[in-house]
C-alpha positions as CSV (number, residue, x, y, z in Angstrom):
1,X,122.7,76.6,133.1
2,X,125.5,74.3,133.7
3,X,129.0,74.5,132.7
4,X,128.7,78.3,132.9
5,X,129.4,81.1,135.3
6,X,125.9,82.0,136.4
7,X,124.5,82.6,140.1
8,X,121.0,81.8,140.9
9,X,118.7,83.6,143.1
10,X,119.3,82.8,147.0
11,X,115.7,81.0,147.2
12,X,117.1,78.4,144.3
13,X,120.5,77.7,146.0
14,X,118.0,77.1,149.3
15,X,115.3,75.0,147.3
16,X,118.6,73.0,145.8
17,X,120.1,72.6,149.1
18,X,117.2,71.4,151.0
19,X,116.0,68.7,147.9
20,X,120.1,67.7,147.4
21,X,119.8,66.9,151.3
22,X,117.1,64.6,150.9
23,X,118.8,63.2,148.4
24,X,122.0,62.3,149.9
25,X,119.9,61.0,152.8
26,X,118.2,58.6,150.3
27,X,121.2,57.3,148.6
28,X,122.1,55.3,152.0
29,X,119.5,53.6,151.2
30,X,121.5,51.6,148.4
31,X,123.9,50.8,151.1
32,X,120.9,48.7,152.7
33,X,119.8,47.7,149.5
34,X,123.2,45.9,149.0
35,X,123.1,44.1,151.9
36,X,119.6,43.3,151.4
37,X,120.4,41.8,148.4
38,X,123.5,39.5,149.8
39,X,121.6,38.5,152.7
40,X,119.0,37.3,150.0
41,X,121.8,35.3,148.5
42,X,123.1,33.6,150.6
43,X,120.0,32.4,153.0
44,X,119.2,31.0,149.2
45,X,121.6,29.9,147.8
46,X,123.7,28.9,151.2
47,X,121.1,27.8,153.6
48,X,118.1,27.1,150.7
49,X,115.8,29.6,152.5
50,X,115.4,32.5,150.8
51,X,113.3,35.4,152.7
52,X,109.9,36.8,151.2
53,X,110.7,40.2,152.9
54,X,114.2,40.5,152.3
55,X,113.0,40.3,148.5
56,X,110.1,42.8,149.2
57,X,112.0,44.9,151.2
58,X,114.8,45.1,148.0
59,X,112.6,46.7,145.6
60,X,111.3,49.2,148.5
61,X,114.8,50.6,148.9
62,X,115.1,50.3,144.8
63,X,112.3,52.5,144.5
64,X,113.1,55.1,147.2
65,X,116.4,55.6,145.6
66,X,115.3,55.6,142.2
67,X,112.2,58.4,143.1
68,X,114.3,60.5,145.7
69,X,117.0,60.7,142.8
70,X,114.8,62.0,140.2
71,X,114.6,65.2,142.5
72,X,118.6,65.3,143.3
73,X,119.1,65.5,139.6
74,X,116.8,68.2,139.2
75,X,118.6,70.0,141.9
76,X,121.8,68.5,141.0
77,X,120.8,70.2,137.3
78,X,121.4,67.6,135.7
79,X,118.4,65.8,133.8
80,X,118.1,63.8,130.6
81,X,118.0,66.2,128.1
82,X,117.7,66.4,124.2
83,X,121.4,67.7,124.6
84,X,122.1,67.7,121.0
85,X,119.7,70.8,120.9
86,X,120.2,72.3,124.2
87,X,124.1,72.6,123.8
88,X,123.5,75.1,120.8
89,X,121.8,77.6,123.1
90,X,123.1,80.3,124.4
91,X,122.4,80.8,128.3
92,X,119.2,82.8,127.6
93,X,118.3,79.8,124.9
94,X,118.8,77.4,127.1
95,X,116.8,79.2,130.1
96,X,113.8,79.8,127.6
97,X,114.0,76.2,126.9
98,X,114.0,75.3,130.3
99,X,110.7,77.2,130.8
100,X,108.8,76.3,127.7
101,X,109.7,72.7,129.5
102,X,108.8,73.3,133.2
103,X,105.9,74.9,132.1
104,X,104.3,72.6,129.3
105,X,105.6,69.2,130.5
106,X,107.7,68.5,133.8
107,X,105.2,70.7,136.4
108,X,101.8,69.4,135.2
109,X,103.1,66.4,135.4
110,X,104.4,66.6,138.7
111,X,101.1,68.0,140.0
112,X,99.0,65.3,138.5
113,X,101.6,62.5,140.0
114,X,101.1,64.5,143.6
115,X,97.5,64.9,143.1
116,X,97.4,60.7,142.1
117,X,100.0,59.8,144.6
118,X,98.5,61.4,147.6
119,X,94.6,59.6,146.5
120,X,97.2,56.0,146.2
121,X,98.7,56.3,149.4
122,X,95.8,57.7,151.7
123,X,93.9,54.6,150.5
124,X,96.5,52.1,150.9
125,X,97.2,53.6,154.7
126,X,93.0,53.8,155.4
127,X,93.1,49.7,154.7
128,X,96.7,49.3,156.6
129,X,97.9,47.4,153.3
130,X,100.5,45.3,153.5
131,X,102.0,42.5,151.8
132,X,99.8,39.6,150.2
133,X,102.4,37.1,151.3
134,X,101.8,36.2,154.8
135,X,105.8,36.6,155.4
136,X,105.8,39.9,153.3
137,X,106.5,43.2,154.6
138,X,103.6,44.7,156.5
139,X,102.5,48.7,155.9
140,X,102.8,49.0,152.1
141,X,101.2,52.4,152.5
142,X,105.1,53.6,153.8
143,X,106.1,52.8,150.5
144,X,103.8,54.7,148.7
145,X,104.2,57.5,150.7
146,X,107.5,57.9,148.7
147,X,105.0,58.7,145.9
148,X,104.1,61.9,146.7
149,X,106.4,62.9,148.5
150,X,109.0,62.1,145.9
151,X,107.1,63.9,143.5
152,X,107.1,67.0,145.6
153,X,110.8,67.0,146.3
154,X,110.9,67.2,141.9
155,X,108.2,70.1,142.0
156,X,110.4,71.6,144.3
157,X,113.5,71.3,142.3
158,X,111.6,72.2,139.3
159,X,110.2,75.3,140.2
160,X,114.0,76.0,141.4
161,X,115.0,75.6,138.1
162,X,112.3,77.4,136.5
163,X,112.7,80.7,138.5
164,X,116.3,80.8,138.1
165,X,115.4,80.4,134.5
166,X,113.3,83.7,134.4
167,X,116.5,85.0,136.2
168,X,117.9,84.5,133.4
169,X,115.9,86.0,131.4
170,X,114.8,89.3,132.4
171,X,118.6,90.0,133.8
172,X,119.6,92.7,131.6
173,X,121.5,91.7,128.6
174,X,124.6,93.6,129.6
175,X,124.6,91.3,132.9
176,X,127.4,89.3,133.1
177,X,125.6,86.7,134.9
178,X,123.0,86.8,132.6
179,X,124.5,86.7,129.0
């Protein structure tokens, strides 16, 4: 329910909070990235030696941002959406929409990522993967640690969104948060 006057229960604004942290704290990582990606540049194109890690390393801070940001814009309430439909609902439309979607799509997925996620990583960590290049980065298992974990940190603003959906809907109609 964005764009209108509506409060959510105190547990959403804390669930928001806590996954919009996170996400903030991620987003430094495309400060790194950046210089990543320079430093990459000009070892190769300026000295002709470009750096195996520096490259591996750019597509681990790609990634973290990318899967930490999928959460924020959850939180942030602001996912793609078929907006052509949703901006014809009214607020309780667009909070039984928001359910029928949670429910049937966006948590089952979630949980399956987790479940999957969790399995990837615990078996990249048992065999302390790393890199196949021999001047790669060592520990691949820290990045797919974001896996899960990223996917929890959308559960989490997902289920925000979800119960501030019901909210929505069984606030009586004469509510004025909840018309």
């Amino acid at each position: 329910m964005s764009g209108e006057s509506y409060e959510p229960p105190d547990i959403c604004k804390k669930l928001d909070r806590f996954v919009i942290k996170v996400g903030k704290a991620a987003a430094w990582s495309n400060c790194l990235l950046v210089l990543a990606i320079i430093a990459n540049v000009v070892l190769r194109y300026v000295f002709g030696k470009g750096q195996v890690w520096l490259e591996e390393l750019q597509w681990h801070l790609y990634g973290l941002a990318v899967m930490i940001g999928l959460s924020y814009s959850q939180a942030m309430d602001s996912p793609i959406r078929v907006d052509i439909l949703h901006q014809r609902f009214s607020r309780r439309g667009k909070a039984a929409w928001e359910i029928v979607g949670s429910l049937l799509f966006l948590l089952p997925w979630v949980a399956v990522l987790i479940w999957m996620g969790v399995d990837f990583w615990t078996e990249s960590w048992r065999v302390n993967e790393g890199s196949d290049s021999p001047l790669g980065l060592p520990f691949r298992w820290i990045i797919k640690a974001v896996i899960p974990i990223s996917f929890a940190l959308l559960g989490t603003a997902a289920i925000s969104r979800f119960m501030a959906s019901v909210a929505v809907l069984v606030a009586p109609r004469g509510n004025r948060h909840a018309n």
